[in-house]
N, C-alpha and C positions, 0 to 999 in steps of 0.2 A: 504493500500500500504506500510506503513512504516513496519508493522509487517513479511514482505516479505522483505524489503529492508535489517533489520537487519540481520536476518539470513543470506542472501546470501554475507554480507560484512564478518561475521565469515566465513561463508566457503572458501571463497579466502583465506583467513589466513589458513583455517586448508589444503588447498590442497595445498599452498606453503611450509606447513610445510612438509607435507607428500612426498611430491616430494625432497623437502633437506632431509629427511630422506633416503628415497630411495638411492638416488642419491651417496650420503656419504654412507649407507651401502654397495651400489656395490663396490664400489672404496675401502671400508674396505676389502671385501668377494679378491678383486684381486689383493691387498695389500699382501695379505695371501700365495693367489694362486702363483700371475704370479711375484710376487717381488713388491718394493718401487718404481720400475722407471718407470715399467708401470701405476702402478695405477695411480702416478701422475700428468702423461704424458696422464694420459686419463680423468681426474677430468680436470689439467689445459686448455686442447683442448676443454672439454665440456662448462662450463662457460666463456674460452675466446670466441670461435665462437658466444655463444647465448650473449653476452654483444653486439659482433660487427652486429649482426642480427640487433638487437634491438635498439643499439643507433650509428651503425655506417652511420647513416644518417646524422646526423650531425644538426640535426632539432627537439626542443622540443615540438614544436607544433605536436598533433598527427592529428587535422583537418584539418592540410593544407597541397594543395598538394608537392609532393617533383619530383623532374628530375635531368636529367645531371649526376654530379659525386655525389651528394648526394644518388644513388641510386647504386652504384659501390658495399660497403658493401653487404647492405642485398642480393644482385642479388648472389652476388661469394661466399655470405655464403650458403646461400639457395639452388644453383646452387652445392656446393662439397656435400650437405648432398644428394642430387638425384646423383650428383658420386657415390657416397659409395654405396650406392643400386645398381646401376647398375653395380658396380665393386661384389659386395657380389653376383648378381645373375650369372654374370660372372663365379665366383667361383663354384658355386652352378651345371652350365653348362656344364661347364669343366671336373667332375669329373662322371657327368650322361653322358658325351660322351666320355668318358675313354679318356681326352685330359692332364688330371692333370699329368701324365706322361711325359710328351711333353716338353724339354728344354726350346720350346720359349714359352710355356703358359704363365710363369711369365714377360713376359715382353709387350708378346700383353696386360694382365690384365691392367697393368701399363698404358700403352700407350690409353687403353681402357675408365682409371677412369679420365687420363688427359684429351682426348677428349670430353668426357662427363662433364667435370668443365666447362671445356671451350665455351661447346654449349648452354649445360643448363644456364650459366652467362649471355650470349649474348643475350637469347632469353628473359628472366627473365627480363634484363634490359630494352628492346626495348618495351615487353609488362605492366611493371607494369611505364609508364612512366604518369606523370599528376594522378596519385593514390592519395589520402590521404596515409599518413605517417601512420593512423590505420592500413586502410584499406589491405594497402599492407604488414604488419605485420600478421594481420587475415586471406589474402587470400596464401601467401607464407605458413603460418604453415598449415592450412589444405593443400595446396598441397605435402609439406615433409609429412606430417601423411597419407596421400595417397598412397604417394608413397610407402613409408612404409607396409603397406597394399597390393600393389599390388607386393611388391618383395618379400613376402609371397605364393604367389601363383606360383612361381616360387622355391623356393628354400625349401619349406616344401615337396612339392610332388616326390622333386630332393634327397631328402632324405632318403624319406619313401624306393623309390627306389632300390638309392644305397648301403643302410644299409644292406640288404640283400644279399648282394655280400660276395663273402667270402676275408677273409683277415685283418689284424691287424688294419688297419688304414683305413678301409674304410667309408667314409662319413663325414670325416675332412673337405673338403672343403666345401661341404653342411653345415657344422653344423657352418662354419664361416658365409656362408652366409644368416643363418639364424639369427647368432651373429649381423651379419648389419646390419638385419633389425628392431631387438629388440631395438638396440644401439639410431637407429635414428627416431624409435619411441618413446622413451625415452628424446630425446634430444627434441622432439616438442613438449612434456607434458609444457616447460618449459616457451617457449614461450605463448602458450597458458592459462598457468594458468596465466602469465603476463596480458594478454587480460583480465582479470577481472577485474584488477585495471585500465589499462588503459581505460577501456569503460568508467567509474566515471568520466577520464578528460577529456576525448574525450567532452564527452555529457556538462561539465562546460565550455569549450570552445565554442561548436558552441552556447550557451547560452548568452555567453559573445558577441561572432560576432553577432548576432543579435541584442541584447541589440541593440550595438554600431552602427548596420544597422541603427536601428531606431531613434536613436538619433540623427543619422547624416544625416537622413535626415525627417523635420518634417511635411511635407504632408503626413508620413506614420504614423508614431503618431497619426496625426489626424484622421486617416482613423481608425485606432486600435482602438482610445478614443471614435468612434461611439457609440448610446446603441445600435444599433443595430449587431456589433460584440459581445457584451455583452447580447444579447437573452434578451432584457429588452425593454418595449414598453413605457417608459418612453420621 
C-alpha cells in the first residue's frame, strides 16, 4: 500500500505544478495577444474566485458539515462559473440564428448570464445544505467540469456550422463561446487537483473524530478491545 501511497502524493505535486504552468502560460500567451490589462484581469479573477470557492466557507474542517451563510461563497462562485457557460452558449446561439446582429442581443446576453448567477446561487445553496465542507467542494467541481462538457455540445456544433457562412467575421461569437467553455474547464482542473490534498485531511480528521468517538465514550472501547473484533479465539 505504501508503495502506491508515495507515488500518488508526487503526482498531486506534479499536477499542481502542471496546472500553475499552464495557467501562467495562458495568461503569458494573452499578455502578448490581448494586452497587460486583460491578462491580468483574467489570472486575478481566476485565482480570486477558486481561493473564494474553496475557502470562502469560512470552515477548516473539511468533514464537517457547513449551512447558512457559510455556504453563500462556494454557491455564487460555482453558480457564475455555470453563468459563463450559459452566457458563452448564448453567444454561440445567437450567431447560429443570425440574432448577433440584433441591437438588443447584447443586453438580453447580459441580462441572460445575470439570471443564470442568480438561479444557479439559489438552487446550489438550498441543495448543497448539511454537505460536508469536502464533499460539497468534490461535488460542485464535477458539476462546473460538467457543465463545461455539456456547453461543448452546444457551441462546437454552432461553429462547425457557422464557419461556413460567408463573411469576415463569421463564427466570432461561436468561437467565444467555445473560449467559455475551455476557460471554465480550466478553472475546475484547479479545484480538483486541490481535492488530492484535501482527501489526506479529510481522511486524518474523520480519524481523529472517531478516535475521540471512542474515547469518549468507553463501552465502545470495550466492545473494540473484544478478541473477538480482533479475529483471535483467545
Amino acid at each position: 500500500m505504501l508503495k502506491y501511497a508515495l507515488p500518488l502524493r508526487w503526482l498531486r505535486w506534479v499536477l499542481l505544478a502542471l496546472y500553475l504552468a499552464l495557467i501562467l502560460g495562458l495568461g503569458g500567451t494573452a499578455l502578448f495577444n490581448a494586452g497587460e490589462a486583460f491578462a491580468v484581469a483574467v489570472l486575478v479573477f481566476t485565482f480570486s474566485t477558486q481561493a473564494l470557492f474553496l475557502l470562502g466557507s469560512g470552515k477548516l474542517e473539511l468533514s464537517r458539515p457547513i449551512r447558512g451563510w457559510r455556504l453563500v461563497m462556494p454557491a455564487a462562485v460555482a453558480g457564475l462559473m455555470l453563468a459563463i457557460l450559459i452566457g458563452g452558449a448564448g453567444l454561440a446561439l445567437s450567431e447560429l440564428f443570425y440574432l448577433d446582429t440584433e441591437e438588443w442581443i447584447s443586453v438580453a446576453l447580459l441580462a441572460l448570464v445575470a439570471a443564470s448567477w442568480i438561479v444557479w446561487s439559489l438552487l446550489l445553496f438550498v441543495y448543497c445544505q448539511g454537505w460536508e465542507r469536502f464533499t460539497i467542494i468534490e461535488r460542485l467541481t464535477g458539476l462546473i467540469f460538467t457543465g463545461s462538457l455539456a456547453s461543448f455540445l452546444v457551441s462546437i456544433p454552432a461553429h462547425i456550422i457557422v464557419s461556413r457562412r460567408p463573411g469576415c467575421f463569421v463564427g466570432l461569437f461561436t468561437a467565444l463561446g467555445i473560449a467559455s467553455g475551455v476557460y471554465v474547464m480550466l478553472w475546475s482542473f484547479g479545484p480538483a487537483i486541490l481535492l488530492l490534498f484535501f482527501r489526506e485531511k479529510r481522511k486524518f480528521e474523520l480519524r481523529e473524530d472517531r478516535r475521540q468517538a471512542v474515547d469518549s465514550a468507553p463501552e465502545i472501547r470495550e466492545l473494540l478491545d473484544t478478541p473477538e473484533n480482533y479475529g483471535s479465539d483467545v
